[in-house]
C-alpha positions in Angstrom: -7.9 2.5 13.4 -6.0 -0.8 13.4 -9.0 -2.7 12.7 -9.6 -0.6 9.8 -6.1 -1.3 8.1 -6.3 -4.9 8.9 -9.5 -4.9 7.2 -8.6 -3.2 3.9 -5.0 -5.0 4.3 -7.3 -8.5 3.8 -9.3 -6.9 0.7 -6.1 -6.3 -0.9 -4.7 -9.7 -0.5 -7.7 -11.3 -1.9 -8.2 -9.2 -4.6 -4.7 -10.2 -5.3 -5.0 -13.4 -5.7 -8.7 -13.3 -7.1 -7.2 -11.0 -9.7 -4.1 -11.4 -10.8 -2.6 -14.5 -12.7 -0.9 -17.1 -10.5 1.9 -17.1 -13.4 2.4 -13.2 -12.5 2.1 -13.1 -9.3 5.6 -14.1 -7.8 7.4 -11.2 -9.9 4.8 -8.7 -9.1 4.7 -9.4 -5.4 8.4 -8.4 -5.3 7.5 -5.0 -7.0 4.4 -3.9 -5.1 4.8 -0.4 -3.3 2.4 0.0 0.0 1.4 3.9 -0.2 -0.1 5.7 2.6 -1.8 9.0 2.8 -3.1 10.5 5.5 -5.8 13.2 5.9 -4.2 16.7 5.5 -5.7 19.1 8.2 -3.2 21.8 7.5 -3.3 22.5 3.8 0.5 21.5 3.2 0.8 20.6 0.0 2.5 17.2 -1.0 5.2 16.8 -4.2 4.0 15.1 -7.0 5.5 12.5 -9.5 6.8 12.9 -12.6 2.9 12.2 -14.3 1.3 14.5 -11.3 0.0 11.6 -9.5 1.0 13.3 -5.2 3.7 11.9 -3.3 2.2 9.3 0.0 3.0 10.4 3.6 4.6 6.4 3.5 5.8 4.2 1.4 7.5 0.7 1.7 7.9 -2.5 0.0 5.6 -4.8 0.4 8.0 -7.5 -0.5 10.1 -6.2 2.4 7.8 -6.6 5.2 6.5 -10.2 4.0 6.6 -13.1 1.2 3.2 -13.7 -0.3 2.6 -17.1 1.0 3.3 -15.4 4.5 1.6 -12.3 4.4 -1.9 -13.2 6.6 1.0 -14.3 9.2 1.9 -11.1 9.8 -0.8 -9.0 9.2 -1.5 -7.4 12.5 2.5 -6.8 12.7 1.6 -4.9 9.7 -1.0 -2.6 10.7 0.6 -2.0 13.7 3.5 -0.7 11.6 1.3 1.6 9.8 -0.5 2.4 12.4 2.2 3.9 14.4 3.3 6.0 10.9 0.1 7.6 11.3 1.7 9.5 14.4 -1.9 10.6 15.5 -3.2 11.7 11.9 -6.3 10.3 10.5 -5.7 7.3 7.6 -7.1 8.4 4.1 -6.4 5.7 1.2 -3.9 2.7 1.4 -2.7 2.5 -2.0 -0.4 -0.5 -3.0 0.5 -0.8 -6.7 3.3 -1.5 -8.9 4.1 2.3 -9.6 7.3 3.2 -11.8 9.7 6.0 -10.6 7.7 8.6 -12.9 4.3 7.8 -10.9 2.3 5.4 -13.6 1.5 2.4 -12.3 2.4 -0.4 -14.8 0.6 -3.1 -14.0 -2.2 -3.2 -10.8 -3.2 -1.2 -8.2 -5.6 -1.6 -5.3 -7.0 1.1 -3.2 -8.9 1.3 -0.1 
């Protein structure tokens, strides 16, 4: 499974930086909210935002764990950290995004 999260941990960062304007990027890098969801074997049912959008299984900031310039540095730090969040359960979507409190995401999102 680590390989896996490295691997979609990667796409992200490029498609940061492919996609989003250098001008923007050091204030939205601060804001960015890494989301993970796991598969749900036993039916629970997750809470929702505001806008219906469900709650992730785990959430940090992505400005926490790294700096931009940094972030390939630690990037099997990183999956290892999700990785153990997983506690045995089988990785669904990684979902990292600029999402307000209500659950829109204002300005980008990636998804694996």
């Amino acid at each position: 499974m680590k390989d896996t999260i490295t691997d979609c941990l990667k796409r992200f960062y490029l498609h940061f930086n492919n996609e989003v304007d250098t001008q923007n990027q050091d204030f939205l890098w601060g804001v960015l909210d890494c989301e993970i969801y796991f598969i749900n074997p036993t039916g629970h049912i997750r809470s929702r935002y505001r806008e219906g959008q469900e709650f992730p299984d785990y959430k940090f900031s992505i400005s926490a764990f790294s700096r931009q310039d940094e972030f390939l540095d630690y990037l099997d730090e990183f999956a290892t950290d999700i990785e153990r969040a997983s506690m045995g359960r089988q990785l669904e979507t990684i979902f990292i995004s600029d999402r307000l409190p209500d659950g829109d995401v204002d300005t980008y999102e990636w998804q694996s």
